[in-house]
N, C-alpha and C positions, 0 to 999 in steps of 0.2 A: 781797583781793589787791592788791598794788602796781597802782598805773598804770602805765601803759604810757608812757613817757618818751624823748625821743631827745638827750637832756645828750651833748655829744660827739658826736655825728654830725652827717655831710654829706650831705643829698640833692640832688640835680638832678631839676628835674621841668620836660618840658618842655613847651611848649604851656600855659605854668602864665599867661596873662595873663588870662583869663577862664575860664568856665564853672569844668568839672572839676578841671582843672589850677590853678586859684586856688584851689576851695577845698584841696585839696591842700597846696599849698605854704602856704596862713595856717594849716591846721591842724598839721601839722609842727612851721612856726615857732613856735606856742603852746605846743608840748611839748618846746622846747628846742633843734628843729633849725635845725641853717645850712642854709638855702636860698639852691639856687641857681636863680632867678628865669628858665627861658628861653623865648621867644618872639618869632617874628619881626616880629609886628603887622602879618600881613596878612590880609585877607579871606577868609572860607568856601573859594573856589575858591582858594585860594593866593596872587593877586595882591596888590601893595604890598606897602607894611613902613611900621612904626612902632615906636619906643622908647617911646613912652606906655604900651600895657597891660601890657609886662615893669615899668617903672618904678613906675608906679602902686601896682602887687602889693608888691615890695620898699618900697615910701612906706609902705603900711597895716599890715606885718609892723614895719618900725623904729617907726613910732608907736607901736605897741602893747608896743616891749621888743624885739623877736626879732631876729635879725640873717638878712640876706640880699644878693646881689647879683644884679646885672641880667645879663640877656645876652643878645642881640639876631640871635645867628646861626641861620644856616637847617639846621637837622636835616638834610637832605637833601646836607648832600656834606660829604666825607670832614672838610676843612676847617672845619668848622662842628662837624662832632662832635668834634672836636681842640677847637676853640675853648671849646665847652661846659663840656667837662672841667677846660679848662686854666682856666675862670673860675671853678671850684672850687676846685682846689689854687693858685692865685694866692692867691685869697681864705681860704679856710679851713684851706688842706695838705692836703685827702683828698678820697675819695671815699665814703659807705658806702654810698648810694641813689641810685638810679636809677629816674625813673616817667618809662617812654616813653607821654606824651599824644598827640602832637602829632599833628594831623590836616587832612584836608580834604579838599572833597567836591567830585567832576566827573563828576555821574549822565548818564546818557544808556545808550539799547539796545545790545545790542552792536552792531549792522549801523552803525552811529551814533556805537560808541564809536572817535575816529580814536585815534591811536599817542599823539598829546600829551599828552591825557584819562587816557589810561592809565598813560603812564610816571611822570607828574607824583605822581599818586595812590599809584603804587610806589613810587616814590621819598622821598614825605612821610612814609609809613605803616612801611614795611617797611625800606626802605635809610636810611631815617631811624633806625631802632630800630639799625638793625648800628652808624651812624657815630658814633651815641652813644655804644651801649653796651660797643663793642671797647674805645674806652682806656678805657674806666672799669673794663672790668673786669680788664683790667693791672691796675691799683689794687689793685680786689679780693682778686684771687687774692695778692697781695703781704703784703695786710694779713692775709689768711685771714678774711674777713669781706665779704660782699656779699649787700645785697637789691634783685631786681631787679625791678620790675612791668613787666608787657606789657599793651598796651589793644586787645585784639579785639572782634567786635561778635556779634550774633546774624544777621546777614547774612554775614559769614566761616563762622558756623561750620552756618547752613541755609541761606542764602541769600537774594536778593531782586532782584526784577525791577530793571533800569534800571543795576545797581550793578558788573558784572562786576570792575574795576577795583578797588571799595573791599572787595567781598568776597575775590579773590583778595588781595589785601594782609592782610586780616585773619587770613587762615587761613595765610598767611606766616607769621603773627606766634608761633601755633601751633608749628610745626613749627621755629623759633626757638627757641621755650621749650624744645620736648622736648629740643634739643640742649643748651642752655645747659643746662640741670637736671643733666644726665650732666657734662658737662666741670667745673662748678662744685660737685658736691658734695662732691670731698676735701677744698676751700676754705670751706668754709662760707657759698657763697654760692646765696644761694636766691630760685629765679627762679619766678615766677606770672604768668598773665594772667588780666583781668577782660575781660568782656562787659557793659560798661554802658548800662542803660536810662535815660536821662538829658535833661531840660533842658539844652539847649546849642543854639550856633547850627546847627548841624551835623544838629537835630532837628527845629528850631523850626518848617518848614514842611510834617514828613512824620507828624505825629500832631498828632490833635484838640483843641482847645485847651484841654478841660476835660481830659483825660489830661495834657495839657505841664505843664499848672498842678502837676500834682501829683507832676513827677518831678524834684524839687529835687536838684539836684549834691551839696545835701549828704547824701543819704541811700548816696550809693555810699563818701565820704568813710572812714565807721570801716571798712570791709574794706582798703580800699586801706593805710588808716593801720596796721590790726596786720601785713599782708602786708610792710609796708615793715620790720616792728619786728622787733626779737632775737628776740622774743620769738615770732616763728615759725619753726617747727621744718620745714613742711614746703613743697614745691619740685615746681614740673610739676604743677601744677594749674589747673582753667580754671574762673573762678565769674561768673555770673550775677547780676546785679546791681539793682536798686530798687525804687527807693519804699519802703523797709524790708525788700528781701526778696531773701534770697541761698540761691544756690544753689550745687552743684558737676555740673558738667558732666565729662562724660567722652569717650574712646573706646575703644571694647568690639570684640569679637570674638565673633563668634558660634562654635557646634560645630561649624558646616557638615559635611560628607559627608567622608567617606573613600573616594574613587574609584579604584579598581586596587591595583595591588601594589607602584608606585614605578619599575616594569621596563619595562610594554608600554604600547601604544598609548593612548590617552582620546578618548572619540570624543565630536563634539558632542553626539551624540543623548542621551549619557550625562548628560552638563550637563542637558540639558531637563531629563532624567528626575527627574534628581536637584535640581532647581531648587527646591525645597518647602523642602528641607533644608538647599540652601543659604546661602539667604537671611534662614531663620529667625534671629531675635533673643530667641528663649527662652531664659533661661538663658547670654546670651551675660556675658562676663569683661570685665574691663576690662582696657587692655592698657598695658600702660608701656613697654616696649623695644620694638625690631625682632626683641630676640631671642625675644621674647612669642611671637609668631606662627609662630616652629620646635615649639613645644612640640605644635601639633597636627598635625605633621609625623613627629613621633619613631616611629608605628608603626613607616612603611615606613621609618625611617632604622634603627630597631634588628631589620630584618628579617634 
């Protein structure tokens, strides 16, 4: 079979100065994409800024042949996701790719967690993914051609102590794609997130050093790479990610109970009772729409 090739296309990857997001954008440019280079060059918790780790990444992709430029703006306001973009079509004229990295981290309990901690982490993760990916995907839709990746975690999507902040942003990120997936499929644009297990700095203090060792950024790299490529077909999916090992995650719906006749009262007691059945995950479905979820409603609607 053909390789897998991006001759003519434009990605934007952001948070591309280190970890993930660099190998990302050098692997891209190897396969013929214009990358666009963005990161703000600040610290784990968000603070400062530098143009060195956007620059650097762009330095190592021109040495090698590839073409890319830099961009230095903060994902997090509206301006910035303008900016992004417009360092795209400045530079290249388009847009086809879009990999929302960009991240960072401000753990603390929730009794703990104040408003700043919180909104900062919204802000980078989540309102960052919209300020990007809205003009780009004007582009998109224009060109009838977009691929989008989202980067959720496995704490968005079950959870984890300390994290309220970084998990609700995560599972933002979710409920982003579902939509994106529906508005962009008459355009061809097809939108996926990843939950990567990864070496980065973002990890580096919260697993054991013999595990860090062995969860190199590049092993998340080839999914990321075909997800970004033509050459995938499909859109609203959420995968699980390292050390050579991918998964696809989901969400499902169980059979639950059919309580009443759609007319009269439901009384708690009925809940308890019927609590066994509800909750069951036997045989539950996987669900794609919100219309998904009328379907085990149709009895008492075609009563």
């Amino acid at each position: 079979m053909a390789d897998i090739d991006f001759k003519g296309k434009v990605a934007i990857v952001t948070g591309a100065g280190a970890g993930l997001g660099k190998t990302y954008a050098l692997e891209l440019a190897k396969r013929g994409c214009k990358v666009v280079v963005n990161d703000l060059g600040g610290a784990r918790d968000g603070s400062g800024a530098s143009h060195g780790p956007a620059q650097d990444v762009v330095d190592e992709i021109k040495k090698a042949g590839g073409e890319a430029a830099p961009n230095y703006d903060n994902v997090a306001t509206i301006e910035g996701g303008q900016g992004i973009v417009k360092t795209a079509v400045d530079a290249f004229g388009k847009v086809d790719i879009v990999i929302n990295n960009a991240g960072i981290l401000r753990d603390k309990s929730f009794l703990k967690m104040e408003p700043d901690l919180w909104d900062l982490v919204i802000a980078v993760h989540l309102r960052g993914a919209y300020c990007v990916t809205q003009p780009a995907f004007a582009i998109m839709k224009e060109q009838n051609f977009g691929r989008v990746v989202l980067t959720t975690s496995g704490a968005g999507l079950y959870g984890n102590f300390g994290q309220t902040n970084y998990c609700s942003a995560k599972m933002g990120l979710v409920g982003l794609m579902n939509a994106l997936k529906i508005e962009g499929a008459k355009y061809n644009i097809k939108v996926n997130t990843i939950a990567p297990v990864a070496a980065s700095r973002l990890t580096e203090d919260v697993m054991p050093p013999e595990f860090f060792a062995k969860l190199k950024p590049e092993f998340v790299t080839p999914l990321v790479t075909y997800l970004a490529s033509e050459a995938n077909q499909d859109s609203g999916y959420i995968f699980n990610c390292g050390m050579g090992w991918y998964s696809r995650s989901a969400i499902v719906m169980g059979n639950g109970a059919l309580i009443g006749d759609g007319s009269r009262d439901i009384k708690a007691e009925e809940i308890r009772d019927n609590w066994k059945k509800i909750t069951d995950l036997s045989g539950a479905k996987e669900v794609g729409s919100v219309q998904d979820t009328f379907g085990a409603m149709l009895p008492l609607i075609q009563k």
